[in-house]
N, C-alpha and C positions, 0 to 999 in steps of 0.2 A: 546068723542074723547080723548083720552091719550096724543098723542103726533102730533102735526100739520105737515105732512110729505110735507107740501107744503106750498109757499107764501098763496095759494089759501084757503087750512085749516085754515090757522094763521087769514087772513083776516074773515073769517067767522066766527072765533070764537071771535075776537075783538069784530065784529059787534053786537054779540047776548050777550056778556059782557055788551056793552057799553046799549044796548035797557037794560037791566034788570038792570043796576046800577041807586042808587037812587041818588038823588041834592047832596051826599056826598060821593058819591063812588071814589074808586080808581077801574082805572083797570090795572090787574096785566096778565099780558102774558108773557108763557114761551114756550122755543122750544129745542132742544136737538141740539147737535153741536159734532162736533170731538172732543175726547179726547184731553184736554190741561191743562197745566198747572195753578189754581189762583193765586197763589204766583207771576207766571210770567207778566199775561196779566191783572193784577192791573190796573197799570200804565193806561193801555188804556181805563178802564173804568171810567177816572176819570170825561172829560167834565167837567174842571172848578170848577166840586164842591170841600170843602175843606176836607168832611167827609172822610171817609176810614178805611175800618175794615177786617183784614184778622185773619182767624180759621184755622189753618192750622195743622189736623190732619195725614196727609199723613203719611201713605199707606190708611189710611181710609177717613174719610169724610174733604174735603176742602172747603170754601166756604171764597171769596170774594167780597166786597163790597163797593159801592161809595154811595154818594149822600143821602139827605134826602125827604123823600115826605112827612110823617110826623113824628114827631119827641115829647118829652119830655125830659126836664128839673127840675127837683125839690129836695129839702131837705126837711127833718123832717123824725119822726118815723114811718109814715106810706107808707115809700118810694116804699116798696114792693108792699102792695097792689095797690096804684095808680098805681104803674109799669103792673101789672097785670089787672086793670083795662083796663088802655091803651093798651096793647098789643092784649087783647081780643077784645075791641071796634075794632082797626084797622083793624084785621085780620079777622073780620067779614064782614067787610063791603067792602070786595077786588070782584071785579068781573071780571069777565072772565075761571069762574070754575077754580078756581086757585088751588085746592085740584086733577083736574085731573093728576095728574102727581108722576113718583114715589117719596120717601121719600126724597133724595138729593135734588128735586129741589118743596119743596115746602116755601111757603113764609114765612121769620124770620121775627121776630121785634129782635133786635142788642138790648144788654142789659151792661151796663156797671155800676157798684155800685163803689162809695166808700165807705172806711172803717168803718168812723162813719156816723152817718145820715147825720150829716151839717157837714162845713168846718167852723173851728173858728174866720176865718174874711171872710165878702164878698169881694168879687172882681172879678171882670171878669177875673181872671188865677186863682180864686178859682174852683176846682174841685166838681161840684153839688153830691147832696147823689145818684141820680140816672140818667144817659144818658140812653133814649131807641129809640131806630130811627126805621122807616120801611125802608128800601134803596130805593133808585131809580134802582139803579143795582144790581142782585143777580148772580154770579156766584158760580157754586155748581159742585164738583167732587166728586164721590166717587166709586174707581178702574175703570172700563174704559166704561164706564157712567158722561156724563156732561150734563149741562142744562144752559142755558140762561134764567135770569126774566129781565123784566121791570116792572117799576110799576109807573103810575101816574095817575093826579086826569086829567077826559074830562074836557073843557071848554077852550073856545078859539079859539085859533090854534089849540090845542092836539084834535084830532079826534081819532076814532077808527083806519083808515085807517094810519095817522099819524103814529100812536104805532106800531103797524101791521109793517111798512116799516122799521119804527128805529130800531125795534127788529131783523128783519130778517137780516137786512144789516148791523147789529154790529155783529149780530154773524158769519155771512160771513168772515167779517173783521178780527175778532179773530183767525177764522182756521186759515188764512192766514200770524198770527204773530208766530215771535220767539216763542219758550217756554221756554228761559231755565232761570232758576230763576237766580235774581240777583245776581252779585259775584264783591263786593266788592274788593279794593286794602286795603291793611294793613293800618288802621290809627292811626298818632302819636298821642301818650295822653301827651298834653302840661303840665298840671298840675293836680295832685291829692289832694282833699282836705283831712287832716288826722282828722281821726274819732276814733281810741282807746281810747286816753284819757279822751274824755266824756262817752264813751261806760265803762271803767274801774269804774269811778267815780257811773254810774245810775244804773250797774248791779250788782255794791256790795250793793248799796242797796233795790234793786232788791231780791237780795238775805235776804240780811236781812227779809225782807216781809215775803218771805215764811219758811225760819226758824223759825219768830216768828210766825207764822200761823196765819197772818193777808190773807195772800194768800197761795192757792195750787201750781199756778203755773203762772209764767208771760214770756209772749213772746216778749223780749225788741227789738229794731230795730235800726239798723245805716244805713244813709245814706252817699253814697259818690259822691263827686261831682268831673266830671272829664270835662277837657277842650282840645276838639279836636284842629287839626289842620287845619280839614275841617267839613264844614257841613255835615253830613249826611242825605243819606235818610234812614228814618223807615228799609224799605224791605232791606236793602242794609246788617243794621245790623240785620236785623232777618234772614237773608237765611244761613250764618252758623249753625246757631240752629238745620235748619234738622237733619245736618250732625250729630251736638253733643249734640242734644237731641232730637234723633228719640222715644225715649219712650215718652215723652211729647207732649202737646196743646203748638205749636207756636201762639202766640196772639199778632195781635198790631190794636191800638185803637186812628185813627186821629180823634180829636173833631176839630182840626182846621190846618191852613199850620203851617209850622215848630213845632208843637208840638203831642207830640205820644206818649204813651206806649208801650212799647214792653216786650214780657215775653213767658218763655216757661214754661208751667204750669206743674208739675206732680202728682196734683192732683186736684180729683171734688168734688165740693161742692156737687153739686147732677147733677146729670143725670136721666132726666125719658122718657122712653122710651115702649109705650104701656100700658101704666099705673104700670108700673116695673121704682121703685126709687134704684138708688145708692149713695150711700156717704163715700168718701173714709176718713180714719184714716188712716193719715201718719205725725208719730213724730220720732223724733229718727234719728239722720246722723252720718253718718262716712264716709270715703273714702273709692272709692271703689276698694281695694287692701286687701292684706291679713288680716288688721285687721276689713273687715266689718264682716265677722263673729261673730267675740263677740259684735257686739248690740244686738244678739239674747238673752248672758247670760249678758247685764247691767242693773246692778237695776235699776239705772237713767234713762236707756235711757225706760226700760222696764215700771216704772212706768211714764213717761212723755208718752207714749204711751197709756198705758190702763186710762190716765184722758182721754184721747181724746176718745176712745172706747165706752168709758162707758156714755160720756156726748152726744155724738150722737142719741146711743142708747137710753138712757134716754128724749133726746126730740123730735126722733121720737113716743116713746111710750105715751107722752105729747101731740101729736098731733094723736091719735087715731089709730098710726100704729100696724103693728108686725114685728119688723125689725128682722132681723136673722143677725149673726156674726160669722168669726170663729173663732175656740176656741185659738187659738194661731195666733201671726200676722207670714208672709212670710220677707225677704230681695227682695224689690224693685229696682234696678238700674235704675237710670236715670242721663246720662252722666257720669260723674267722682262722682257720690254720690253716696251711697247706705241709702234706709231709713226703718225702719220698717212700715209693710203694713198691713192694714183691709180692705176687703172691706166690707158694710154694706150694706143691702138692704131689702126690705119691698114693699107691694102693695100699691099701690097708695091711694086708693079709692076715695070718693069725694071730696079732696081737692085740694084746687089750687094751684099746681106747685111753684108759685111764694111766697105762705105763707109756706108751707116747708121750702122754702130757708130762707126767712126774718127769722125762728125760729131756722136756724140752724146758720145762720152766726151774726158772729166770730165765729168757732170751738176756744176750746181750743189750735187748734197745730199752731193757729196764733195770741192770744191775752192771754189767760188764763183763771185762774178760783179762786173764780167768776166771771162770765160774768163781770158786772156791776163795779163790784168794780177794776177788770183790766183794762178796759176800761179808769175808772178815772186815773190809776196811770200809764199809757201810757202815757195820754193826759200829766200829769206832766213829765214825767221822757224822752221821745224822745223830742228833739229839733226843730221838723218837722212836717207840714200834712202827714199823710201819703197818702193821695190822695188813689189811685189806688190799694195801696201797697198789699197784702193780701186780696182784696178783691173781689166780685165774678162777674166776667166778661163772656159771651156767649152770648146766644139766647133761646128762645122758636118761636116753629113754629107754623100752623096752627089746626096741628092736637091735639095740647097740649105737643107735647113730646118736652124735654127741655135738655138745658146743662149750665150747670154754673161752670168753670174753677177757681181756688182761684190764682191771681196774684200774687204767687210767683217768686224768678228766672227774676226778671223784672227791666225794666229801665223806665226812662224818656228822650225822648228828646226833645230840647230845642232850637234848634240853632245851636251852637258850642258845648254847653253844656248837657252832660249825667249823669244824677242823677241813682245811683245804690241801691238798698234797699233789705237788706239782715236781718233776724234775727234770734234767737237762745232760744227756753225756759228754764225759769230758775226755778225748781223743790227743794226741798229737797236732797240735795245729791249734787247739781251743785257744780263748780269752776267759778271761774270769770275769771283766764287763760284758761283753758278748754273751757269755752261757747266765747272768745275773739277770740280764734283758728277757733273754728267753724264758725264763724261768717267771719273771714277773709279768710278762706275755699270758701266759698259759694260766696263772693265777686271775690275772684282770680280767682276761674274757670270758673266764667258766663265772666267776661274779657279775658280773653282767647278764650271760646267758639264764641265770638265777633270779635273775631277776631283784640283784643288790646292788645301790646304788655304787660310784666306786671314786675316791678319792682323785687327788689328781696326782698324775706318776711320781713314783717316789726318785728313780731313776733318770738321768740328762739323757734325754733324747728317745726315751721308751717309746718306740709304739704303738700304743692303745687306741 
């Protein structure tokens, strides 16, 4: 049965779920509904929980999300695989033929990494090396095609019949809401915390590094800290993003109430799809005005660009692949940027999606090279966890196929408060004016695209 055209189908197919599910089953039921919006009808599938995950690739695939049914937690080096571990146990064990259905609406496990494995102090507001949830609610768009999941464990109260009515009668409900994505009023930015003169101070020596060829190449990072005049919500500041970064993965990532990520991604770590891997190489910015054309002929930008090419390709061919590349990168726009672009991409074969990723992330085009030894001189030279910052945020579904998003372009929020995280790498050939521009570039326009008003540059000749 594909798709349940009746309470009557839904019911029977619950039933024959529920009889073949073992003492640890979840069951997962989905049914197709009128085209609407996820961005918009969030909100309604929240039911109290505080989780919430929206993918928001529109014009192509959308998919949001509440609630947990089960869930991970954990640090250390082998985040990946655990991660993978758990995603394959859960999605195994879903019953209600939950693969019957086309490719948008079958069932994610929600995958969230930070940067390094651990976070340097514990704390419950430290950010774990991996968040993976299966949801309780999947809504899934892709062009005029939607689907409704539920997912939870029988026992109890939750019967097959139970599911069966929640699912029918939420997606009723849905036709019957608004769609139009959230639209925020302009919010005032009370205070900006300033960030150059530390950013001056770590990139000159930064720079040092790699002139003396202690490093190739390091990707430093500022955070800024901005103090609303109201709370926000998440969606409130992601719904300009469409607007002003339709080339991008809109991402925001609630582990709990008043605290979020938000980011519009414009580039992937990997994507697999049919057992077809991609991994984009994108270094190299400029504005996207008359002078993005010469990133094609800068040395710097061109050699910050072929470390990343070449290191990808190098550790897919590490991991038993044959990735192919083209021979020259393309000019990218995304929003008011322009970047140089690779795609890279290779067959799968028998490896697991998620050790791919662990082997590829950090790319050079968000930390440097050497892996290990930028890693250490990050951890010294930024003032900050980077949490979230850079690193690779999506899902894998049931069938294997996968998406991992690099959390660029992103924020945090907080409260009142929105933490910004922007950075710039620094090669052989950099300025420490030059990478300071860039860097306060990438800060200005994601504020703007936000829809926050924006000082006037702090920097001689920025520009904005």
């Amino acid at each position: 049965m594909l798709a349940p055209d009746s309470f009557t189908d839904l019911l029977a197919l619950a039933s024959e779920g529920a009889r073949l599910a073992d003492e640890e089953g979840v069951l997962s039921l989905a049914v197709p509904m009128a085209p609407r919006d996820p961005m918009a009808l969030l909100p309604q599938l929240e039911g109290g929980e505080s989780f919430r995950f929206l993918w928001d690739g529109a014009p192509g695939l959308c998919i949001a999300a509440s609630g947990r049914t089960n869930s991970l937690e954990l640090s250390g080096p082998r985040r990946f695989e655990l991660a993978q571990r758990f995603a394959s146990a859960s999605l195994s064990r879903l019953a209600g033929q939950p693969d019957a259905c086309p490719p948008l609406a079958r069932p994610r496990v929600l995958l969230a990494f930070a940067f390094f494995d651990a976070p340097l102090e514990s704390s419950t507001a430290a950010i774990p090396g991996v968040q993976a949830v299966l949801p309780r609610w999947q809504l899934s768009r892709h062009g005029h095609r939607c689907w409704l999941r539920l997912q939870r464990p029988l026992g109890g109260d939750v019967t097959a019949r139970s599911l069966a009515e929640e699912l029918w009668e939420t997606a009723r409900h849905l036709e019957r809401c608004a769609t139009e994505p959230p639209r925020a009023d302009r919010i005032a930015v009370a205070l900006r915390s300033p960030w150059q003169e530390h950013y001056r101070l770590a990139a000159a020596r930064a720079l040092e590094l790699v002139e003396g060829d202690a490093l190739q190449k390091l990707v430093l990072a500022v955070r800024q800290q901005l103090s609303l005049s109201t709370t926000p919500d998440p969606l409130d500041l992601l719904a300009p993003l469409r607007r002003h970064q339709s080339g991008s993965c809109r991402l925001m990532w609630q582990r709990s109430v008043g605290s979020a990520l938000i980011a519009a991604s414009p580039e992937r770590l990997l994507t697999v799809r049919q057992g077809q891997l991609r991994s984009d190489a994108l270094a190299g910015t400029a504005p996207a005005d008359g002078r993005a054309a010469a990133l094609l002929q800068s040395t710097k930008d061109r050699l910050e660009h072929e470390l990343v090419v070449d290191t990808i390709t190098a550790v897919l061919t590490r991991c038993g692949l044959t990735p192919h590349r083209p021979r020259h990168p393309r000019l990218a726009r995304h929003g008011q940027l322009v970047h140089l672009h690779s795609p890279i991409s290779a067959r799968l074969g028998a490896q697991p999606p998620l050790a791919i990723a662990g082997a590829l992330h950090p790319t050079p085009a968000v930390a440097g090279l050497p892996r290990r030894e930028a890693m250490a001189w990050l951890r010294s030279l930024e003032p900050f966890e980077r949490g979230h910052y850079a690193a690779p945020i999506g899902w894998i579904d049931s069938a294997g196929d996968l998406d991992l998003r690099v959390a660029i372009r992103s924020g945090t929020v907080e409260g009142r408060q929105l933490e910004l995280t922007a950075g710039a790498g620094l090669v052989p050939g950099s300025a420490v004016d030059r990478e300071l521009q860039e860097v306060a570039l990438k800060l200005g326009v994601l504020q703007q695209q936000l829809n926050l008003p924006q000082p006037p540059p702090a920097v001689a000749g920025l520009p904005l």
